[in-house]
C-alpha positions in Angstrom: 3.2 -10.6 6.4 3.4 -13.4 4.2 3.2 -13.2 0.1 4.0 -9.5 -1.0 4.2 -7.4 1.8 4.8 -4.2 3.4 2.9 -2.6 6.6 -0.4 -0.8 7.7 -2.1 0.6 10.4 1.0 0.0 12.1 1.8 -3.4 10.0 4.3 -4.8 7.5 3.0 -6.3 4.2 2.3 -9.5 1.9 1.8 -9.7 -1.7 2.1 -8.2 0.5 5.0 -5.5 0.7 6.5 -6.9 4.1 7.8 -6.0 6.7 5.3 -9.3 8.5 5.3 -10.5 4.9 6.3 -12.2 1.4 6.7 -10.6 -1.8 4.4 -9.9 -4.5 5.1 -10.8 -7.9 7.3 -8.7 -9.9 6.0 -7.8 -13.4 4.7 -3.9 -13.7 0.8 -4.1 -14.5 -0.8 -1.3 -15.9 -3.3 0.4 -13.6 -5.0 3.8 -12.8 -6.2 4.7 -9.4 -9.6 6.0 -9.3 -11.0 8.5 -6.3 -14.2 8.7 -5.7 -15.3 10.8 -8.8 -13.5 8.6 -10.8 -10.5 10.2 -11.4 -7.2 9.8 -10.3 -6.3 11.3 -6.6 -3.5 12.3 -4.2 -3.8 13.1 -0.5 -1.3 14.5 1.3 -0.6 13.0 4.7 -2.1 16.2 6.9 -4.0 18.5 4.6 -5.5 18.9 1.3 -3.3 20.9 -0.4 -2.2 19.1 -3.4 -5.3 16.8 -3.2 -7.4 16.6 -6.8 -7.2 15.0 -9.8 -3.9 13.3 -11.0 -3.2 11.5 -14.1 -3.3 8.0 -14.4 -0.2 5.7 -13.2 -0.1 3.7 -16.6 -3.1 2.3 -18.8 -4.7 -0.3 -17.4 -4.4 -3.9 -18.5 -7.3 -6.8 -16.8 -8.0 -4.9 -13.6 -7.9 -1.5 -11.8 -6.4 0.3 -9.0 -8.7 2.7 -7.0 -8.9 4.3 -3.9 -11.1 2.5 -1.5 -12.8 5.8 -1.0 -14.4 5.1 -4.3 -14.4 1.0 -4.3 -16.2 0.8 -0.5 -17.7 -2.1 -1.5 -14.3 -4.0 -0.7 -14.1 -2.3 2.9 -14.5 -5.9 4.0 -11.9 -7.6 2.1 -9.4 -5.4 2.7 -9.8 -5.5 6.5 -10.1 -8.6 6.4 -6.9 -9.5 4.3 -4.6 -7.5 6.1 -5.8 -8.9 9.8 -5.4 -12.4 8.7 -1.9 -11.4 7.5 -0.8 -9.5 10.6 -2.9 -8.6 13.2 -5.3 -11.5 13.7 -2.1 -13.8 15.6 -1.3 -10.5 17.9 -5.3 -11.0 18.8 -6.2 -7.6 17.8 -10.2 -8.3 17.1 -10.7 -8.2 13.2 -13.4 -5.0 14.2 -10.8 -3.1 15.4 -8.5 -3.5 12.2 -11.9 -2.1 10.2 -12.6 0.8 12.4 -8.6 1.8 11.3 -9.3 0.5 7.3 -12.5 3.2 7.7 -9.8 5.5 8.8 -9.2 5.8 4.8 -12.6 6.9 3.5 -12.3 10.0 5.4 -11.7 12.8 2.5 -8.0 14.2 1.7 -5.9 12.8 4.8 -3.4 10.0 5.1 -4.7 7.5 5.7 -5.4 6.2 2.1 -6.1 2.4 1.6 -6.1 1.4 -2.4 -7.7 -1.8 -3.9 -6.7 -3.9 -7.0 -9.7 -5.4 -8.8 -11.1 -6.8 -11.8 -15.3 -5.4 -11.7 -16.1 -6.7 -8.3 -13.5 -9.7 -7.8 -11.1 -8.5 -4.9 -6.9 -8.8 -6.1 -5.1 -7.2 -3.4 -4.3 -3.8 -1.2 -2.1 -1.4 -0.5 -2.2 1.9 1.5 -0.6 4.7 2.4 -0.4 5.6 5.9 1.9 8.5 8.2 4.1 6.3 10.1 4.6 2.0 9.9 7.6 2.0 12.3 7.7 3.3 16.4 11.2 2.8 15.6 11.9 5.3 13.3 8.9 8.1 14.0 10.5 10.6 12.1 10.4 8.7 8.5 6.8 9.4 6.9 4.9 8.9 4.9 5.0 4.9 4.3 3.4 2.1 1.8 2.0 -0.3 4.3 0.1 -3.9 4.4 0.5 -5.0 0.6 -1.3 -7.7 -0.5 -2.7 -9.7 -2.9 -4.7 -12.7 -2.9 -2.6 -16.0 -3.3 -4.2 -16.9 -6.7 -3.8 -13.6 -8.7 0.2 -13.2 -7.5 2.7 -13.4 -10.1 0.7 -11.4 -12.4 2.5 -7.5 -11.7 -0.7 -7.0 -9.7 1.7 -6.2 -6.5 4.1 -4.2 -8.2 1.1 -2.1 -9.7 -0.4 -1.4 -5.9 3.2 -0.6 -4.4 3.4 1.8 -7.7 0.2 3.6 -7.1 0.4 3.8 -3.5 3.8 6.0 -3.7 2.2 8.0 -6.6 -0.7 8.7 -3.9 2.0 9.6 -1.7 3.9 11.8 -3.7 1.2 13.8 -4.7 1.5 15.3 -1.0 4.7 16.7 -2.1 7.0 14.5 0.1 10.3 13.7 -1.2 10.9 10.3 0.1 8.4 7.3 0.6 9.3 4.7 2.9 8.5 0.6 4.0 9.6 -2.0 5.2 10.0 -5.1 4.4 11.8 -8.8 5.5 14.6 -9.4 3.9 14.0 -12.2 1.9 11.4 -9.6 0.0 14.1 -7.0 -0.3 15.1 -7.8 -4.3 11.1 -7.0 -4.9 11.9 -3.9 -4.1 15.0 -3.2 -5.0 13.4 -4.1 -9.1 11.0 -1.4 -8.2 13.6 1.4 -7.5 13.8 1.4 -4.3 16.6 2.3 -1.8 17.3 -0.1 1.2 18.6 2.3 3.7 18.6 0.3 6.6 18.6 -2.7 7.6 17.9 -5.2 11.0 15.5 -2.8 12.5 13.4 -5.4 14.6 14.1 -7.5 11.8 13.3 -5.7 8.8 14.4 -3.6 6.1 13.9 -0.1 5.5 13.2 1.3 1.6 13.1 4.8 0.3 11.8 6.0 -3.1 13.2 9.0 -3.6 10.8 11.6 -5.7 11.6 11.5 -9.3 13.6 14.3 -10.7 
């Protein structure tokens, strides 16, 4: 993934968050991620417990973070984006990649897939998804396939979709949120707190973000 990049439905991201990717600016943007009722959600990876209204991440600045579940207008853009960025060269048919993004509007299950926009202009995605690595099966949940569109990067609008996404994730009462990443994205995430914990593993680098105390 090329531009900020980490990795979903089994890919790594661009801003996306990396792991087949670049980096995303670094500047935090105020956001709040939206659910469908328009308030803020977490969903645990296999359940619902824990799922419901959460408060928002920061105020938000010139656009909004929501969950696609309430944005489904932007279905298309989001599969599109992350199939150009990784899946589209392994000739995995762009229909498949949206049969997994509609994986996400399923109610109060990993997977969730989150959108930055400003009204109905498209910025970038994020999601959160069980498991980005076949390598490393027991390390879940992960932030997966960041992106955000080439002309809107540098503006905090990736480090506000990588924020949300582990606040989704953490809301399911894990303890450690993972991705990966190339390492030439690595210092992205290092400024965002998190922990490279491994590295090389088929030639990326593993993050944690611990829970907050």
């Amino acid at each position: 993934m090329a531009a900020a990049e980490s990795c979903p439905f089994g890919s790594c991201s661009a801003t996306s968050s990396t792991p087949r990717g670049g980096s995303p600016s670094a500047g935090a943007a105020h956001v709040s991620v939206h659910d469908a009722d328009g308030a803020g959600s977490g969903r645990p990876r296999s359940d619902n417990r824990g799922y419901g209204p959460a408060e928002e991440i920061v105020d938000v600045r010139d656009f909004v973070v929501s969950d696609l579940r309430a944005q489904p207008r932007f279905l298309a853009d989001v599969a599109d984006r992350i199939w150009r960025a990784w899946w589209r060269e392994e000739g995995v048919p762009l229909e498949t990649l949206r049969r997994g993004v509609e994986q996400s509007l399923v109610p109060g299950a990993v997977p969730t897939a989150l959108v930055a926009h400003r009204g109905d202009l498209f910025l970038g995605t994020a999601s959160v998804i069980d498991s980005d690595m076949e390598q490393r099966p027991l390390y879940r949940p992960w932030v997966a396939a960041v992106w955000v569109e080439a002309e809107q990067r540098g503006r905090g609008i990736g480090a506000a979709l990588v924020e949300a996404a582990a606040t989704v994730a953490f809301a399911g009462g894990v303890e450690c949120v993972y991705l990966c990443a190339t390492p030439r994205n690595a210092a992205f995430y290092e400024r965002l707190g998190w922990r490279r914990i491994e590295a090389d593993v088929a030639g990326l680098d593993i993050f944690c973000l611990p829970r907050a105390a």
